[in-house]
TORZAKOL-102816 format. One record per residue: x, y, z of N, C-alpha, C, O in turn; residue in one letter. Coordinates in steps of 0.001 Angstrom, whole numbers, padded with zeros to 6 digits, always signed. Layout:
XYZXYZXYZXYZa
...
This chain:
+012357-004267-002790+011870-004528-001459+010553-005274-001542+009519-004835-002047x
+010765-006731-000852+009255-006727-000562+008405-007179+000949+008448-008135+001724x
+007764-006108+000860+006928-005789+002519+005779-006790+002418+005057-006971+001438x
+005738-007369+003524+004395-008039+003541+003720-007490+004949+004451-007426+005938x
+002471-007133+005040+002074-006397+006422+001063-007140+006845+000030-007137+006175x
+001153-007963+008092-000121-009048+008469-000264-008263+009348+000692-007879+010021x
-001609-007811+009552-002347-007372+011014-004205-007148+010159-004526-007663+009088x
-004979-006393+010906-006218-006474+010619-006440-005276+010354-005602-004533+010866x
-007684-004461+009418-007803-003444+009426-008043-002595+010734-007762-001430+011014x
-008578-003469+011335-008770-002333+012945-007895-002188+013520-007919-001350+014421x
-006983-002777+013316-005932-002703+014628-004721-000919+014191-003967-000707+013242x
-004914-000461+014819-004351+000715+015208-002922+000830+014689-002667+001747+013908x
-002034+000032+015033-000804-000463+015210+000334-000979+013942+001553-001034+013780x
-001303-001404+012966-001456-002439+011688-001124-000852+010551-000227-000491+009790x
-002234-000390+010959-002429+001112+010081-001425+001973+010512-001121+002570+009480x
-000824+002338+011284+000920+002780+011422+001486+002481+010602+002128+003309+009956x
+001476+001211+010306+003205+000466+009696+002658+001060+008364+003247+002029+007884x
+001404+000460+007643+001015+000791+006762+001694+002247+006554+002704+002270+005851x
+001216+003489+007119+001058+004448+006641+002814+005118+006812+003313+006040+006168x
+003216+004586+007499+004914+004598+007598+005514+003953+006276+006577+004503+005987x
+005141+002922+005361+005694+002758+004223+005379+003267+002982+006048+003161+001954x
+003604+004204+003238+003337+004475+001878+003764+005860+002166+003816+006484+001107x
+004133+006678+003315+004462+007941+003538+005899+007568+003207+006567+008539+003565x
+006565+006799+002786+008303+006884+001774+008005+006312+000820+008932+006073+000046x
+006568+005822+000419+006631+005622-000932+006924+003962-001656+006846+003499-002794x
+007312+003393-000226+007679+001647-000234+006068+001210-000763+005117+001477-000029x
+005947+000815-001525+004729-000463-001954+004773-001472-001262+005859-002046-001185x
+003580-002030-000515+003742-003304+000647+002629-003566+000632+001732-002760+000882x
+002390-005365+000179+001421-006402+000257+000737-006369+001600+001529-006543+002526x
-000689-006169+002005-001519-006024+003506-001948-007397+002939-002187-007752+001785x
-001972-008228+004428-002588-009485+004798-003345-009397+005900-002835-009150+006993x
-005067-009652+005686-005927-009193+006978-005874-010928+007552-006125-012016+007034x
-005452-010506+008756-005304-011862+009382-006795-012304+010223-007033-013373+010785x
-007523-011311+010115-009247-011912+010196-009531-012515+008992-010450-013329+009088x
-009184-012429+008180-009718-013092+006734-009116-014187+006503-009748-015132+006031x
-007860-014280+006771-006638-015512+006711-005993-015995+007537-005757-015220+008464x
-005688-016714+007606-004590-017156+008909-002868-016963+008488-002250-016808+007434x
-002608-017041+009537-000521-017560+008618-000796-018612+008413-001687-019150+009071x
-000181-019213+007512+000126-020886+007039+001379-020952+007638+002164-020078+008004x
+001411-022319+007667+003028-023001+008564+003964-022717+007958+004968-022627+008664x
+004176-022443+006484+005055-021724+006287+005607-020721+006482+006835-020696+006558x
+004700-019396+006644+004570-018179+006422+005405-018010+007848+006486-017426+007918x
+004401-018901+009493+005062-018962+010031+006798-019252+010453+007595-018630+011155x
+006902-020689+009525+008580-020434+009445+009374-020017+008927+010562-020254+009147x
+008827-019109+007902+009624-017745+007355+009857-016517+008509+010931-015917+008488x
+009125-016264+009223+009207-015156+010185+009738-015428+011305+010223-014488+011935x
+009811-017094+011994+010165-017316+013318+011802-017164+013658+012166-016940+014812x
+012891-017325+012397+013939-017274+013101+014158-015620+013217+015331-015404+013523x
+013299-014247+013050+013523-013150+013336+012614-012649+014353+012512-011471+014697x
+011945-013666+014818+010963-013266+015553+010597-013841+016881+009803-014736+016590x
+010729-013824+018119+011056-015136+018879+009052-015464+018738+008238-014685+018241x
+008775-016783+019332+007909-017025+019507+007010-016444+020802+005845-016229+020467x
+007325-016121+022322+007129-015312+022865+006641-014056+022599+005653-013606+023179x
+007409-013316+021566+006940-012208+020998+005901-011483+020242+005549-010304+020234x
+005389-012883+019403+004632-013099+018665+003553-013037+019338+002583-012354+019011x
+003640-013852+020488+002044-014027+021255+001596-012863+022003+002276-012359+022897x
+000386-012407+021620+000075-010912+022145-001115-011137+023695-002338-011173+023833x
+000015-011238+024576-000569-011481+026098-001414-010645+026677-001807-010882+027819x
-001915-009301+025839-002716-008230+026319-003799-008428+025625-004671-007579+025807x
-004105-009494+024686-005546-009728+023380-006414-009966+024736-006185-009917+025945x
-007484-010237+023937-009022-010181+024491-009031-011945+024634-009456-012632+025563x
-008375-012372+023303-008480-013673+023070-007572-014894+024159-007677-016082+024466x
-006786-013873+024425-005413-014846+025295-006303-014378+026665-005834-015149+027502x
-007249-013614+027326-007576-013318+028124-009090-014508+029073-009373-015198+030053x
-009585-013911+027691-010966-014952+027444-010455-016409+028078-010683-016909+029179x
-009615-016925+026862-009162-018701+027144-008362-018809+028512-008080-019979+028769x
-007968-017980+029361-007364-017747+030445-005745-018519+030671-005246-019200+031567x
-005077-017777+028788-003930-018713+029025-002796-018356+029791-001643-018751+029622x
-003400-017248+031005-001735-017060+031620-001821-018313+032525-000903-018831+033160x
-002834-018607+032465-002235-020249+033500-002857-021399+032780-003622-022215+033295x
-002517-021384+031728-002151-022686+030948-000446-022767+030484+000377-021879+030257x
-000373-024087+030468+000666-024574+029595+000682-024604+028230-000153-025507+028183x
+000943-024366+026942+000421-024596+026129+001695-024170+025099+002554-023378+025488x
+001744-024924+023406+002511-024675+022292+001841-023387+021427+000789-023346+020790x
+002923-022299+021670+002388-020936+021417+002311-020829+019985+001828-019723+019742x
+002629-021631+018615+002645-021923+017710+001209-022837+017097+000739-022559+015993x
+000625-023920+017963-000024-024116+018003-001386-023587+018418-002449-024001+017955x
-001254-022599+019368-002308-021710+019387-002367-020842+018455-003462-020832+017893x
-001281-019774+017895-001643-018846+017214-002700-019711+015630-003610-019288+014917x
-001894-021100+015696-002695-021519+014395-003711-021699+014680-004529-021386+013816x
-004098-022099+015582-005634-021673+016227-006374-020711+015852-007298-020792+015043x
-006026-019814+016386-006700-018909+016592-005535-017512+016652-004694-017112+017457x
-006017-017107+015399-004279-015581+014777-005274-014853+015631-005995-015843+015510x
-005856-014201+016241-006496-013368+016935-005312-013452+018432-005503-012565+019264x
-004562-014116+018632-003462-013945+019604-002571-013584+019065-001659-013329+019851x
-002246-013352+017687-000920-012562+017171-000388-011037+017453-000958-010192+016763x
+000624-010543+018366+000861-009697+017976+001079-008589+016696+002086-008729+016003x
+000148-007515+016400+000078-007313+015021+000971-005463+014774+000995-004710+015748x
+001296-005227+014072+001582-005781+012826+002647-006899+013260+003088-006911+014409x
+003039-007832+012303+004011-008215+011644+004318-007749+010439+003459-007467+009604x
+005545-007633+010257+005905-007001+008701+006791-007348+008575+007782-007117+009268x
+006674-008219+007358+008257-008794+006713+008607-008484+005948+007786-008263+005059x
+010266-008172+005600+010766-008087+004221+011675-009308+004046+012465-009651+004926x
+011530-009985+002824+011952-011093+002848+012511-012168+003784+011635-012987+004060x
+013346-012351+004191+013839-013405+005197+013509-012796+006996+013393-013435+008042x
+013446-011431+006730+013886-010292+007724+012158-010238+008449+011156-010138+007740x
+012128-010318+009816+010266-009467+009999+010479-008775+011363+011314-009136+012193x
+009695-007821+011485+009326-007474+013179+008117-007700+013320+007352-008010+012406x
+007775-007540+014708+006629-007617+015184+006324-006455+016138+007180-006127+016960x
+004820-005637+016054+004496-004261+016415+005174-003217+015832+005773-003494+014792x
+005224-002275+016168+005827-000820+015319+007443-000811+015489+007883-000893+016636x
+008074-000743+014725+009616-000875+014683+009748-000141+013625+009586-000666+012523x
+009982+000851+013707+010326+002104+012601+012089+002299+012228+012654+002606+011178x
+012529+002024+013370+014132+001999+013229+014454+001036+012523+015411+001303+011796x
+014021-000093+012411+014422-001227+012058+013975-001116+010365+014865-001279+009531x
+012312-000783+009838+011891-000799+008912+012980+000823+008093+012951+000806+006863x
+013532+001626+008512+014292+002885+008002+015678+001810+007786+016214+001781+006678x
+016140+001053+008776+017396+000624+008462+017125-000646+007171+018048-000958+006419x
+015761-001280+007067+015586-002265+005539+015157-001101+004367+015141-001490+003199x
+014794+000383+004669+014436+001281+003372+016048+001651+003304+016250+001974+002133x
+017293+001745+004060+018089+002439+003576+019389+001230+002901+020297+001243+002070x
+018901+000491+003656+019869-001026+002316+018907-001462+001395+019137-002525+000818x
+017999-000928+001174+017465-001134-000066+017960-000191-001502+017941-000525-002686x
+018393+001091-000860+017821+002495-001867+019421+002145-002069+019864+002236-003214x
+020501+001659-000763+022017+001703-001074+022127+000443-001935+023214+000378-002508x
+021360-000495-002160+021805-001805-002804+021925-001897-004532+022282-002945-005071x
């Protein structure tokens, strides 16, 4: 298995997922997305499991501030902006990611892992 966990140490949400994979014992790569950004790749590894909508976290401080519920704007192009609009966690296992806490989903990638 490999987990990759992008969110920030503060974020609440980030430290869940975390503590949901080391409480079964899964080993998973943390990416502080204050320190880094996604790269365009990283992004198109995660987008065909992830819609883009989803991604964008419409309750941030940051999407609030720039006042983008009434802008138009490429939601891809903002997050590269500025990842402080990402919904966090993201957590991917290889091709596969969610976005925010999805525990059903992360139990159904620990149990085709342990069956594979």
């Amino acid at each position: 298995m490999n987990i990759l966990i992008f969110g920030t140490k503060k974020c609440k949400r980030t430290r869940q997922a975390e503590r949901f994979f080391k409480e079964r014992g899964i080993s998973y790569h943390f990416r502080d997305l204050s320190e880094r950004a996604f790269s365009s790749g990283e992004l198109n590894n995660i987008l065909p499991s992830i819609s883009r909508e989803d991604l964008l976290d419409q309750d941030s401080k940051a999407y609030k501030d720039r006042g983008m519920a009434y802008m138009e704007f490429d939601i891809i192009e903002e997050i590269m902006d500025d990842n402080r609009l990402v919904r966090t966690p993201v957590v991917r296992n290889g091709r596969k990611a969610t976005v925010g806490v999805n525990e059903t989903v992360w139990k159904e990638w620990i149990e085709e892992y342990r069956n594979s």
